[in-house]
C-alpha positions as a Markdown table, in Angstrom:
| # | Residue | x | y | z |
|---|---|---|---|---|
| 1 | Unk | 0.0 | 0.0 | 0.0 |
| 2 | Unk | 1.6 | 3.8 | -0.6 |
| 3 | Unk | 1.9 | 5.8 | 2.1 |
| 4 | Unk | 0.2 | 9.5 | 1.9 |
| 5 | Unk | 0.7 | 11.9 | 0.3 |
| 6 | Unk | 2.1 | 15.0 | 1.2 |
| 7 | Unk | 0.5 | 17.9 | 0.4 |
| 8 | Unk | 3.8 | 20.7 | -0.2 |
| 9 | Unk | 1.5 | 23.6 | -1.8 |
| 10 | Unk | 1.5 | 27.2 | -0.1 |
| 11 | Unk | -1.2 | 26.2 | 2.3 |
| 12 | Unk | 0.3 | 23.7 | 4.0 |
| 13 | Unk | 2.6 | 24.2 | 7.0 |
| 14 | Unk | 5.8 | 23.7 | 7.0 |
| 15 | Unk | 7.9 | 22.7 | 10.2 |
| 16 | Unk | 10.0 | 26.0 | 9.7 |
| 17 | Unk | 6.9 | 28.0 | 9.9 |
| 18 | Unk | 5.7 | 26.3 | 13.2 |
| 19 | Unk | 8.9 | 26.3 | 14.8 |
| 20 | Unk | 9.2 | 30.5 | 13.7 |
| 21 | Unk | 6.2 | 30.6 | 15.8 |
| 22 | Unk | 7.0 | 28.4 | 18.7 |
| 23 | Unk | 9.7 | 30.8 | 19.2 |
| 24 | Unk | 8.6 | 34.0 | 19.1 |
| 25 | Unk | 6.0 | 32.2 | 21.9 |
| 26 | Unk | 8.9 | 31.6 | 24.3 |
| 27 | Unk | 10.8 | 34.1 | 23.4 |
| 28 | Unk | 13.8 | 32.6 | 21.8 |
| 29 | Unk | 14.4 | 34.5 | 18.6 |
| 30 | Unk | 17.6 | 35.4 | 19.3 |
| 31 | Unk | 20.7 | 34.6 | 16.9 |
| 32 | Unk | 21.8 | 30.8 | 17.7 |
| 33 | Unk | 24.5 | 28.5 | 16.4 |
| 34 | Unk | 25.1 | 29.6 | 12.9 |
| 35 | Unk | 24.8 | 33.4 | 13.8 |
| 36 | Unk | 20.9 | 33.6 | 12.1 |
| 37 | Unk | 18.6 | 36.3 | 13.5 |
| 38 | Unk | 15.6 | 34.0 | 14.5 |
| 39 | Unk | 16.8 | 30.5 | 15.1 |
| 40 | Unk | 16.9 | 30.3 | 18.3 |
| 41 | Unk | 19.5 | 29.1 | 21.4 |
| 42 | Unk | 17.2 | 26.8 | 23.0 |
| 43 | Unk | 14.3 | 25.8 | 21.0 |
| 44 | Unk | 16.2 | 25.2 | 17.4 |
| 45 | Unk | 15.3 | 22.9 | 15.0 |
| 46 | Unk | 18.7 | 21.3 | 15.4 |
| 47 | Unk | 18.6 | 18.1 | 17.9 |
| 48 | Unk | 21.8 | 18.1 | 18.8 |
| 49 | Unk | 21.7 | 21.5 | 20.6 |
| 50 | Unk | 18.1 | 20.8 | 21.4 |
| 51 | Unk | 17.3 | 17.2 | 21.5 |
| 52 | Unk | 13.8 | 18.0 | 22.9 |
| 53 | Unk | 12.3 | 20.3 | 19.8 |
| 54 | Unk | 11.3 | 17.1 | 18.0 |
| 55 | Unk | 9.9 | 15.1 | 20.6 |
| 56 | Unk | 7.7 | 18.2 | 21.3 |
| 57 | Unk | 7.0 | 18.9 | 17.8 |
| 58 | Unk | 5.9 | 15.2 | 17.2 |
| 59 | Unk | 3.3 | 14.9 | 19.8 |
| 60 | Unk | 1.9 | 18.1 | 18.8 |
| 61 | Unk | 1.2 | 16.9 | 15.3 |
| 62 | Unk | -0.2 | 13.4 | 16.8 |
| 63 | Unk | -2.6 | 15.4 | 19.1 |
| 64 | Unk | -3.0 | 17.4 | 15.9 |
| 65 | Unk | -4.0 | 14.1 | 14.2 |
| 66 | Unk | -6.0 | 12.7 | 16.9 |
| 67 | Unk | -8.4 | 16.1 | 17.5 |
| 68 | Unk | -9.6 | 16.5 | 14.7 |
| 69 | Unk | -9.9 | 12.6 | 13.7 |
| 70 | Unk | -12.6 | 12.7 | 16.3 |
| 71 | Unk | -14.7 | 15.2 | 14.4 |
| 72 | Unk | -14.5 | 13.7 | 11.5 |
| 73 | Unk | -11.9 | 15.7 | 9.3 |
| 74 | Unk | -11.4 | 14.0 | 6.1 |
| 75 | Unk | -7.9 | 14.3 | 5.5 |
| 76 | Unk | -8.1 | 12.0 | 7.7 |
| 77 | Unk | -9.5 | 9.5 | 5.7 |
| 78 | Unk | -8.7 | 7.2 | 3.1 |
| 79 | Unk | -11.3 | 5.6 | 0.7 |
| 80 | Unk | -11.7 | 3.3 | -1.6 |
| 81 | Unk | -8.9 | 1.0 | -0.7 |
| 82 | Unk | -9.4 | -2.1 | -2.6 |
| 83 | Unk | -8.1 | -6.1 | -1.7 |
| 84 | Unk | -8.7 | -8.0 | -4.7 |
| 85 | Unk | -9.4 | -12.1 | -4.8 |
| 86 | Unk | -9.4 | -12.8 | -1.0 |
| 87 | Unk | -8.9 | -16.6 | -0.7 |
| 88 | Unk | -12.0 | -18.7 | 0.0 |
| 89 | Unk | -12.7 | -19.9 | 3.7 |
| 90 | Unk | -10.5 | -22.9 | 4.4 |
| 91 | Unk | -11.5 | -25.4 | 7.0 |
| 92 | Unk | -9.7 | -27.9 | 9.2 |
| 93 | Unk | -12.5 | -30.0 | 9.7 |
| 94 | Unk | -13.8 | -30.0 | 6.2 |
| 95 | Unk | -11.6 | -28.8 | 3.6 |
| 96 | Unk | -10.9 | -26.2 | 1.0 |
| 97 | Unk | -14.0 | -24.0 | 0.3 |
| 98 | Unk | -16.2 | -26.0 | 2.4 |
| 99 | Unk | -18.8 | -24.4 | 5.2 |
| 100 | Unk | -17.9 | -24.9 | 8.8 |
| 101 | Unk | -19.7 | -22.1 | 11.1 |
| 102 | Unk | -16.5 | -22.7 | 13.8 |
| 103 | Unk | -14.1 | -21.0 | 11.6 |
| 104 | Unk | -13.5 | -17.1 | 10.9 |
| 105 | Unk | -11.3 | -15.4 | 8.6 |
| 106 | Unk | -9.2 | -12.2 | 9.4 |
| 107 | Unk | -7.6 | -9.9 | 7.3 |
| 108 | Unk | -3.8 | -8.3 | 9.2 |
| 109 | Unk | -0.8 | -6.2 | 9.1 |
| 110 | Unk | 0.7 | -9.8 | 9.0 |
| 111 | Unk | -1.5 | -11.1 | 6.1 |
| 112 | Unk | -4.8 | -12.8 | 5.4 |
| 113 | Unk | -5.5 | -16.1 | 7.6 |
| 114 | Unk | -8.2 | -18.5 | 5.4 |
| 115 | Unk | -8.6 | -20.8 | 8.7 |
| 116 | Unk | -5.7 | -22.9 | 7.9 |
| 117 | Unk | -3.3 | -21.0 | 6.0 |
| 118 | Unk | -1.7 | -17.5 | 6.3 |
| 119 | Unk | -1.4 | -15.1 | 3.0 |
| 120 | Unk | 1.2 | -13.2 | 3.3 |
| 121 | Unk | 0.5 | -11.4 | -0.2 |
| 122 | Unk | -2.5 | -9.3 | 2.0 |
| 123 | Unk | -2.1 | -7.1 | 4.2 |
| 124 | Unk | -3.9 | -4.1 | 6.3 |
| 125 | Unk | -2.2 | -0.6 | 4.8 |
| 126 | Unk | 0.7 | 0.6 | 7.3 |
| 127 | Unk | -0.9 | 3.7 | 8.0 |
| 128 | Unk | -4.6 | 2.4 | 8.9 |
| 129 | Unk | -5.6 | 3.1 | 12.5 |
| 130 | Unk | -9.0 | 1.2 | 12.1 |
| 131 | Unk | -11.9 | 1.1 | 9.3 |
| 132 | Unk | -15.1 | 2.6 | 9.2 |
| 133 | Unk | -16.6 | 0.8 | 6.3 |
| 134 | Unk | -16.0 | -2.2 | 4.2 |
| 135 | Unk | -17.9 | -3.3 | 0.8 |
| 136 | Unk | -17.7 | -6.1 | -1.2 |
| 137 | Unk | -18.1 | -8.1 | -4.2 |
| 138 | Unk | -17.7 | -11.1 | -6.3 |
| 139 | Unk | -14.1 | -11.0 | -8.0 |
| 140 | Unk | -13.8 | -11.1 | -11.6 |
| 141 | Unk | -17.0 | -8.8 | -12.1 |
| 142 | Unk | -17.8 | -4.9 | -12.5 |
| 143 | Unk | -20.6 | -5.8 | -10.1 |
| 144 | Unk | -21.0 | -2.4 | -7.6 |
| 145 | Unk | -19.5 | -3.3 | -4.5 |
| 146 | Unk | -22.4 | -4.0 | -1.7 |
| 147 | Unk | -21.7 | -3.0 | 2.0 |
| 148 | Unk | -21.2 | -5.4 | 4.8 |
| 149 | Unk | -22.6 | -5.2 | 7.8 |
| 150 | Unk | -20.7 | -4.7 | 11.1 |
| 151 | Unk | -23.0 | -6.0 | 14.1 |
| 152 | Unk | -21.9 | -4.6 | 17.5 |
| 153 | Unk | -22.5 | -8.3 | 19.5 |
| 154 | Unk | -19.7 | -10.0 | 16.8 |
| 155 | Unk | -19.7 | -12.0 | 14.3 |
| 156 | Unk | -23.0 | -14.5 | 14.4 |
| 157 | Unk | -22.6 | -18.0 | 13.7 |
| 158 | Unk | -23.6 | -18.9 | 10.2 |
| 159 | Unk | -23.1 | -21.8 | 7.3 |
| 160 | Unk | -20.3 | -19.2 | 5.3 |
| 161 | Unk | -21.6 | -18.7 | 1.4 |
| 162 | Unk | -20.4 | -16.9 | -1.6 |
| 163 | Unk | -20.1 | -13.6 | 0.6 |
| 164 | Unk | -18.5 | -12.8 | 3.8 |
| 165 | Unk | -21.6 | -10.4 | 4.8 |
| 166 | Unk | -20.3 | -8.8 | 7.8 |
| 167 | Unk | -16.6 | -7.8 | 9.5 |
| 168 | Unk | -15.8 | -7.3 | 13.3 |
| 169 | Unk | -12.2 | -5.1 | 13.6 |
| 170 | Unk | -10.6 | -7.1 | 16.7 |
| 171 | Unk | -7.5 | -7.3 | 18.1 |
| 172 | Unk | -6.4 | -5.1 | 15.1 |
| 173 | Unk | -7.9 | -7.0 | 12.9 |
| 174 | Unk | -10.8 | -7.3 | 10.0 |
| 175 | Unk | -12.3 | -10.4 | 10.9 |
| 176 | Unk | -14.7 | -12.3 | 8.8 |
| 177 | Unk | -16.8 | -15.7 | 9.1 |
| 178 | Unk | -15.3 | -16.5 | 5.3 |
| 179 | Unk | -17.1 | -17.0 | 1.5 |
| 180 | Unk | -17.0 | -19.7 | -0.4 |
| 181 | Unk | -15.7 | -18.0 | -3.6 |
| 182 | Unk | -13.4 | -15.5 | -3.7 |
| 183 | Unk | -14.7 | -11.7 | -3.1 |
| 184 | Unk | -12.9 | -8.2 | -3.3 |
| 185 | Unk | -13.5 | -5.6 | -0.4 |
| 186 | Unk | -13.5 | -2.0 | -0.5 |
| 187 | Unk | -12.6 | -0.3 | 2.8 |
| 188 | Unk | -12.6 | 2.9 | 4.5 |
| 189 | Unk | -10.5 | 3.7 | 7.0 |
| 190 | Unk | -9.0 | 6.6 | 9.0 |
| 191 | Unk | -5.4 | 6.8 | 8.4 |
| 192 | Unk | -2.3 | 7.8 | 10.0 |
| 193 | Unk | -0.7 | 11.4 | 8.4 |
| 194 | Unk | 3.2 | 11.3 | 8.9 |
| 195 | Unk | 5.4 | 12.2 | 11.7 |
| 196 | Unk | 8.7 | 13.4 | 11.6 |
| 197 | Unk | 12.2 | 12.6 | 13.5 |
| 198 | Unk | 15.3 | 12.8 | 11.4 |
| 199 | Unk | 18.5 | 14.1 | 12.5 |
| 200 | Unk | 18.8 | 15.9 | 8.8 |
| 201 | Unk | 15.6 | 16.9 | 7.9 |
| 202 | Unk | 15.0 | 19.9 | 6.2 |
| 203 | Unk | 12.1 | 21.7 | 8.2 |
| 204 | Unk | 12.0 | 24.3 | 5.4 |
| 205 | Unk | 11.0 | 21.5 | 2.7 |
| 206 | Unk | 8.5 | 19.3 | 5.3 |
| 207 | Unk | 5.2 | 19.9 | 5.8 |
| 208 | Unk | 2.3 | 19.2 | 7.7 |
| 209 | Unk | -0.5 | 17.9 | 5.1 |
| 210 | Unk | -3.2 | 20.0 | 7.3 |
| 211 | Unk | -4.4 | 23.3 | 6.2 |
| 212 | Unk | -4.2 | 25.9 | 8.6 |
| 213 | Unk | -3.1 | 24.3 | 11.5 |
| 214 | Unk | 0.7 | 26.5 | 12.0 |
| 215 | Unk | -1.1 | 28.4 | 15.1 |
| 216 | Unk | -2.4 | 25.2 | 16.6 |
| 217 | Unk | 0.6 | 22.9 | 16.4 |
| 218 | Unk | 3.4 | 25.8 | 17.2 |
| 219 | Unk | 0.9 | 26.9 | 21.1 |
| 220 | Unk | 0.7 | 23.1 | 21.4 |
| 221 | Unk | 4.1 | 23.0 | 21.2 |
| 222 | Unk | 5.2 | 25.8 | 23.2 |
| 223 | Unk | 2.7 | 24.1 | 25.8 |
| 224 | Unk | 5.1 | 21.2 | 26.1 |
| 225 | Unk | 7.8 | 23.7 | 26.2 |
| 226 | Unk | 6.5 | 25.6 | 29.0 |
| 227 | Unk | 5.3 | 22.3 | 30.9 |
| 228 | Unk | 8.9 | 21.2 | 30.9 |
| 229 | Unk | 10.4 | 24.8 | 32.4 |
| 230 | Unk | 7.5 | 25.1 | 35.0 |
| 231 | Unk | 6.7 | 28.7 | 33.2 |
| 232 | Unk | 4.1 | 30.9 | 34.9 |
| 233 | Unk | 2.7 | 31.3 | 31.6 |
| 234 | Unk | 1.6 | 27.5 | 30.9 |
| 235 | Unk | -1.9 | 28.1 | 31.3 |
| 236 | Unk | -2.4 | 31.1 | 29.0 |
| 237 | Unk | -0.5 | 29.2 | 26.3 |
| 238 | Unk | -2.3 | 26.2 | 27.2 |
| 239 | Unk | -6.1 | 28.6 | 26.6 |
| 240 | Unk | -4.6 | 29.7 | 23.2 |
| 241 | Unk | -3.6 | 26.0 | 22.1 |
| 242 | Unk | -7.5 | 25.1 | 23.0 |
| 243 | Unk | -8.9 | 28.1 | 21.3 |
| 244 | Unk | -6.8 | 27.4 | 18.1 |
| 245 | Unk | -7.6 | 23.6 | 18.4 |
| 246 | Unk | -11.4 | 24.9 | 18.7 |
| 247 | Unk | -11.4 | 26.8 | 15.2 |
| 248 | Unk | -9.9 | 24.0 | 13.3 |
| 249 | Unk | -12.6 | 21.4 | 14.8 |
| 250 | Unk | -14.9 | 24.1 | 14.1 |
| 251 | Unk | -14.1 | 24.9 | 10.6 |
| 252 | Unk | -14.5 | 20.9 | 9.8 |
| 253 | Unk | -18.0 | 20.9 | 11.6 |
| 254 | Unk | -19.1 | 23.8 | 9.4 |
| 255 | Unk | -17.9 | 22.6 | 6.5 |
| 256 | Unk | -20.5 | 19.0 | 7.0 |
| 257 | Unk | -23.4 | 21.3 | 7.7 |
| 258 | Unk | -23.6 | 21.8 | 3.8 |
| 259 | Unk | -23.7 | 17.9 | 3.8 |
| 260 | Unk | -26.7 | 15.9 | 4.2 |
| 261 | Unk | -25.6 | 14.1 | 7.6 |
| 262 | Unk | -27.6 | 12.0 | 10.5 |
| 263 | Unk | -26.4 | 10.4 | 13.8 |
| 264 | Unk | -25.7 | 7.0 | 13.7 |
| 265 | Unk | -26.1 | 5.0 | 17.4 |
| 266 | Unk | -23.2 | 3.6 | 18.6 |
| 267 | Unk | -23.8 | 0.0 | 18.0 |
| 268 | Unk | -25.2 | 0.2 | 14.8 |
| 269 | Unk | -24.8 | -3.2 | 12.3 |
| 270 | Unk | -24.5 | -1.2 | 9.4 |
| 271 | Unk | -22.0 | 1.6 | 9.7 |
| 272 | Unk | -18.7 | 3.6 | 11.3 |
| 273 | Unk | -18.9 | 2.5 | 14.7 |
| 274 | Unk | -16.2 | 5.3 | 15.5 |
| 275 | Unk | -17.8 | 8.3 | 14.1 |
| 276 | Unk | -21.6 | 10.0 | 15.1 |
| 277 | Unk | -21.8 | 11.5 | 11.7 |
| 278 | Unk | -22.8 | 9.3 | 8.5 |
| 279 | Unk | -23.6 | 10.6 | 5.1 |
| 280 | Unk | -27.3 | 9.7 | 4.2 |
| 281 | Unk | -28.2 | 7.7 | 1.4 |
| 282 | Unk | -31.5 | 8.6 | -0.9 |
């Protein structure tokens, strides 16, 4: 699977940009090691002389991820993600392609298990966190794919036919009671953006793939900063990184109120079990 791409345009954010910002918040714009107005003593983007920036910077970015995952932001998702020819259930009892309610199928980082045999050839993509929906249909057609159901209580215990029907994500896992013939899935998942440690990276050249988000990554940041130095101001920076947080989140949750949208319970067999919003179908 390919990992994400990286959005470099003008409205991304580079790391150079947040760590301008982060130090004009702590006050560390001072001349540094190569003589440069602006790069700081302390907080430079060089981890040798400060071994902490990145660390800092990194867990900004995954709380980055992580906030605005939970409303829903789509960058966060990938779509459309398809496994082709899944191999038919295999049973120990019974044989190859024969039903046998005890077995179930699961799809892995490590491959796809049939009941006897593992597959290395599939595998979950490296940067899913977990699924939301899957489809499927018969391989070898241009038949529409048809979603699967995902029922809160588990899998039930069936006789497997030609389709697998329904998914459980376990143990970090797709797992599946099997199909008789081989199917192709389609799955929807949110994804994991990049993070970035390098000792040579080039903060001027790496970016964030998240619009508008230099404010909210660089108080974030300077949060951690302050947390570590016991500053007085720790709780003004920590308002601002809330407030900035709260506009992002906000801008997203505008954005889906030009979208025909409905809650869906938690618990539902037919949907994203990890999000309250679902598009509406007519």
């Amino acid at each position: 699977m390919s990992s994400p791409i990286i959005n470099v345009g003008q409205q991304t954010t580079s790391l150079a940009t947040v760590m301008d910002l982060v130090r004009s918040l702590v006050n560390d714009t001072q001349a540094g090691a190569t003589d440069t107005p602006g790069e700081g003593q302390i907080f430079t983007n060089n981890p040798q002389i400060s071994p902490f920036t990145q660390p800092f910077l990194n867990g900004s970015i995954r709380e980055l991820y992580r906030e605005l995952r939970n409303v829903g932001d789509p960058v966060l998702i990938k779509d459309n993600v398809i496994f082709t020819n899944l191999p038919i259930i295999n049973s120990p009892a019974n044989g190859l392609g024969q039903e046998d309610p005890a077995v179930q199928t699961f799809l892995a980082p490590e491959g796809y298990f049939d009941g006897v045999q593992l597959w290395p050839n599939f595998i979950l993509p490296a940067d899913m966190l977990y699924p939301t929906q899957l489809w499927e249909r018969t391989t070898g057609t241009n038949d529409v794919f048809h979603k699967m159901e995902a029922p809160s209580g588990g899998l039930e215990s069936a006789m497997q036919g030609p389709y697998l029907k329904q998914w459980e994500w376990r143990n970090n896992r797709l797992n599946f009671r099997g199909a008789t013939q081989p199917v192709d899935i389609r799955i929807r998942y949110y994804c994991s953006l990049p993070q970035f440690f390098s000792s040579t990276m080039d903060f001027e050249s790496t970016y964030i793939p998240v619009l508008d988000c230099t404010d909210a990554v660089a108080y974030k940041t300077a949060v951690k900063y302050a947390r570590m130095l016991g500053s007085p101001g720790l709780a003004d920076l920590a308002a601002e990184a809330d407030r900035q947080m709260f506009q992002l989140k906000n801008a997203n949750i505008r954005r889906m109120q030009h979208e025909t949208i409905a809650r869906i319970p938690f618990g539902n067999s037919a949907g994203d079990l990890n999000n309250e919003f679902s598009f509406l179908s007519w």
